[in-house]
N, C-alpha and C positions, 0 to 999 in steps of 0.2 A: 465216305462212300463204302458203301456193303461190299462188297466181293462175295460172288456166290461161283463154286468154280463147278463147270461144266464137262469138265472129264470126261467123269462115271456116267455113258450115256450110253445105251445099247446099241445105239445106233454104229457107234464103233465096233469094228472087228474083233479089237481086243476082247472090250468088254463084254459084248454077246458071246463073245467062249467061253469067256471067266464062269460069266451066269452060267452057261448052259453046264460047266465042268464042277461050278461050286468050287472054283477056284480062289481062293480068300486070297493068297500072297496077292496074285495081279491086282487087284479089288484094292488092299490094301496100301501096296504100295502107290497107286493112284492117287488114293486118297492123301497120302504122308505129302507126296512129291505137290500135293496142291497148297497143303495147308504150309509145309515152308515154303512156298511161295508168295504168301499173305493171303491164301481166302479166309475168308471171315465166317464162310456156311458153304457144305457139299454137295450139289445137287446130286440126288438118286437117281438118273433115270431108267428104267425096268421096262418101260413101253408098257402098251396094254396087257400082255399078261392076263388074259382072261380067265384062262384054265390055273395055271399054277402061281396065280400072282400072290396070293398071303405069301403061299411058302418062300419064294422068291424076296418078297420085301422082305422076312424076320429074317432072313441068312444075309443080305447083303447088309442092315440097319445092325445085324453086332458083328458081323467082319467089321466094320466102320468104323465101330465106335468101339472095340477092341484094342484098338491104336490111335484111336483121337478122340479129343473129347469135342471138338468143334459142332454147335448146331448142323441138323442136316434138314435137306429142303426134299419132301417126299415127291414123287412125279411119274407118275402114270392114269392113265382113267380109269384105272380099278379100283371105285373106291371101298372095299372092301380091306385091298392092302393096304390103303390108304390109313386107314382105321389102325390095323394092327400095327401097320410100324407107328404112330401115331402113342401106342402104348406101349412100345418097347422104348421108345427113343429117351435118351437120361436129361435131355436140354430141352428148351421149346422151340419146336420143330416150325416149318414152313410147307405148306402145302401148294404144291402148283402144279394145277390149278381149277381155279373155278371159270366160269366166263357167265355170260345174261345169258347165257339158253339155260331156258327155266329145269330143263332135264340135269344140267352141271350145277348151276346155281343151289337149286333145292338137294343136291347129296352133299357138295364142298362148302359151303358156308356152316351149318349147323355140326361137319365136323369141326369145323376151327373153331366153334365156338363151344364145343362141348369139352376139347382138349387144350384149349387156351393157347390153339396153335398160331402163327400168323398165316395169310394166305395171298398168293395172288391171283389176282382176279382178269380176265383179259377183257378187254371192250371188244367182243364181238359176240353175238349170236346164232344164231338158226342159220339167217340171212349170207354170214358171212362180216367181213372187217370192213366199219364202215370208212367211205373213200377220203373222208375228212377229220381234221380234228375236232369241228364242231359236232361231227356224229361220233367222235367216240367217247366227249364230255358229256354229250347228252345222254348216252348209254350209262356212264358210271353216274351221271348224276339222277337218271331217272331208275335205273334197275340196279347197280350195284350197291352203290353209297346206303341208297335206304334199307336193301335185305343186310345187310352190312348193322344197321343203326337197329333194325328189328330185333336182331338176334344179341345185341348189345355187345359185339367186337367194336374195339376201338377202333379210329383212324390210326393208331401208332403200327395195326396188327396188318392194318388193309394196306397193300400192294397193288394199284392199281399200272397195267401195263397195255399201253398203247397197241404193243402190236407192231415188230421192227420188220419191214419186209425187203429184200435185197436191191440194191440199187442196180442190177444187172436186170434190167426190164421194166421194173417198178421205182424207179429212182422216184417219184415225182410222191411217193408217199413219206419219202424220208425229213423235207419240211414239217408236211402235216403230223406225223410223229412228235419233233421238235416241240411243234406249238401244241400237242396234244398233252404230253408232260407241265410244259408253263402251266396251261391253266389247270390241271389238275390241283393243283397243288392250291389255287385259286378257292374252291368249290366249298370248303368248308373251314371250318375253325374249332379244334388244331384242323389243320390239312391231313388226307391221307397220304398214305407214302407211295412212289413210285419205283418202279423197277421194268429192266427191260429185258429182252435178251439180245444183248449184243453182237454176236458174233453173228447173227443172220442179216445185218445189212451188208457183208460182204459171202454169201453164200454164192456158190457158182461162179467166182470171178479166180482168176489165176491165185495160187497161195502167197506168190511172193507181194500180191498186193493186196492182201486180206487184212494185215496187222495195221496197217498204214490207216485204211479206210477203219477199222476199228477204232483206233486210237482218237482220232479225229474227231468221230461223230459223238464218240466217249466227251472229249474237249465240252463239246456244245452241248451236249446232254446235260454234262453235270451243269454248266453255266443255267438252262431252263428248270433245273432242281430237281436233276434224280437223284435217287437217293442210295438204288439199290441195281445192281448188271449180275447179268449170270454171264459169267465169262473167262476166258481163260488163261489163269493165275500164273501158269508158264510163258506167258508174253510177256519178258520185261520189258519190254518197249510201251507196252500200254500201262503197265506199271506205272513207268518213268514219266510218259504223260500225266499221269494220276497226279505222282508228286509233285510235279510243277506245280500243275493249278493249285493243290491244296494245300503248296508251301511258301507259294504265291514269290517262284527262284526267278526271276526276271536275270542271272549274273549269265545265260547265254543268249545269241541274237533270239536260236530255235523256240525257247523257253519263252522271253520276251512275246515273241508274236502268240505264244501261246494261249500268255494270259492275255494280249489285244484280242485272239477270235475269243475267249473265253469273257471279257469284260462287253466284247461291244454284243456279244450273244443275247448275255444278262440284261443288254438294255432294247435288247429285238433291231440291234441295229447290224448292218454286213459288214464285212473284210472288206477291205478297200485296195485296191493294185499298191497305194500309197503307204501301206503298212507294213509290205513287204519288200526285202530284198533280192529281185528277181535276177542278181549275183550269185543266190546262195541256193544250189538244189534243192539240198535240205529245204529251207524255205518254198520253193517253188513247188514241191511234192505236196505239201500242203494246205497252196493258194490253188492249184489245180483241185484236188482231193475237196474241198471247200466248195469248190464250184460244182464241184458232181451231187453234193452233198444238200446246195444252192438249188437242185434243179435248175441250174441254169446253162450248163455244156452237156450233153447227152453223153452217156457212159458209155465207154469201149473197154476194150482187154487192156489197148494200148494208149490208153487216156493220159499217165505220164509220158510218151512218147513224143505227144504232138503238141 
């Protein structure tokens, strides 16, 4: 599983000072405290930047990579900066992103393929995110997969990504998500690769139960065959979920049930009341957590409470 860590995003206070001050150390140290933490690639985000976005990408792409050598994932809609950090960068970079509106599509594809960068690609358009997995398989498999195949980028390069929206309102899209990954991966031969961003299925819901619902839907995700999360390296707890499933440690009850949502996922089958220990909190946070996850209990603040 990729780890792509989500820090460096302007949309933090931190960092929109950093940038606006050209502040390296903060910039910096973001980055160190990510990459010991196991990310695998740094996301850039700068935001749109229309006016000063080159300069903005070359100062944050060598504060970066000044103290790390780890790939970085470029992210803004300017794709002008896009470009340039694109030729400063010393590893092959990740672009995110492109999506089917032909305005994104015809600038983000033909850079990935001119800098042999990787890119993610989102299954929405003009329209907006289609409401089903069915329309967001048809979207990669009719608009991106082929400008994808035209310009001769591997599947190994393509990142196709669903599209995670918050389960505080929009819960009932977090299924179709799930099954929108499965058959991704489905579509062709090799498959392309998937990725999400994770941390927005728990957007707007209390912090203390942000990591929980991350970790969880993380579980079930990798079980449908993601392959790649942008998310944050400082949560060992979704860590810790990580290594379970992928060290396949059944030696605690927590762990155990783990790999049960994680195996009967892999076979499109549910959690069962009978699989859990509704003794054990811990457990219970989970089979709740599952349910919300389920579409099938409506989401509250206080969803573990009741």
């Amino acid at each position: 599983m990729l780890i792509i860590g989500e820090n460096i995003h302007i949309i933090s206070p931190t960092v929109k000072a950093a940038v606006a001050d050209r502040d390296e150390q903060t910039i910096q140290d973001l980055a160190l405290s990510q990459v010991e933490h196991g990310a695998d690639m740094l996301d850039l985000n700068i935001g749109p930047q229309k006016r000063r976005g080159v300069e903005v990408m070359e100062w944050i792409v060598d504060a970066v990579q000044a103290v790390s050598g780890v790939p970085l994932s470029l992210d803004t809609t300017n794709m002008a900066a896009i470009e340039v950090g694109l030729k400063r960068v010393k590893q092959q970079a990740m672009i995110n992103s492109t999506s089917a509106d032909p305005d994104r599509l015809n600038t983000g594809m033909p850079l990935a393929a001119k800098y042999n960068a990787k890119i993610i690609a989102l299954t929405m358009g003009k329209s907006g995110i289609p409401t089903t997995a069915e329309g967001r398989v048809e979207m990669a498999m009719e608009v991106l997969i082929p400008k994808a195949m035209e310009l001769g980028i591997p599947m190994s390069h393509l990142y196709l990504d669903p599209l995670v929206l918050t389960v505080n309102g929009t819960q009932e899209h977090a299924p179709e998500t799930l099954n929108a990954v499965r058959f991704f991966k489905q579509l062709t031969d090799p498959p392309p690769m998937t990725v999400v961003g994770l941390s927005n299925v728990s957007n707007s819901i209390p912090h203390e139960n942000r990591s929980l619902l991350n970790r969880i839907f993380l579980v079930m995700l990798m079980a449908a065959g993601l392959d790649a999360a942008i998310a944050d390296p400082l949560d060992e707890q979704l860590g810790e979920y990580m290594r379970i499933v992928e060290e396949r440690d059944s030696s605690t009850a927590l762990g155990n049930l783990l790999l049960t949502l994680y195996d009967k996922t892999a076979a499109m089958e549910e959690l069962e009341p009978a699989d859990v220990d509704m003794g054990d909190p811990a457990q219970v946070e989970v089979w709740k957590t599952v349910q919300i996850l389920y579409n099938k209990v409506i989401y509250a603040h206080s969803y573990l409470r009741t």
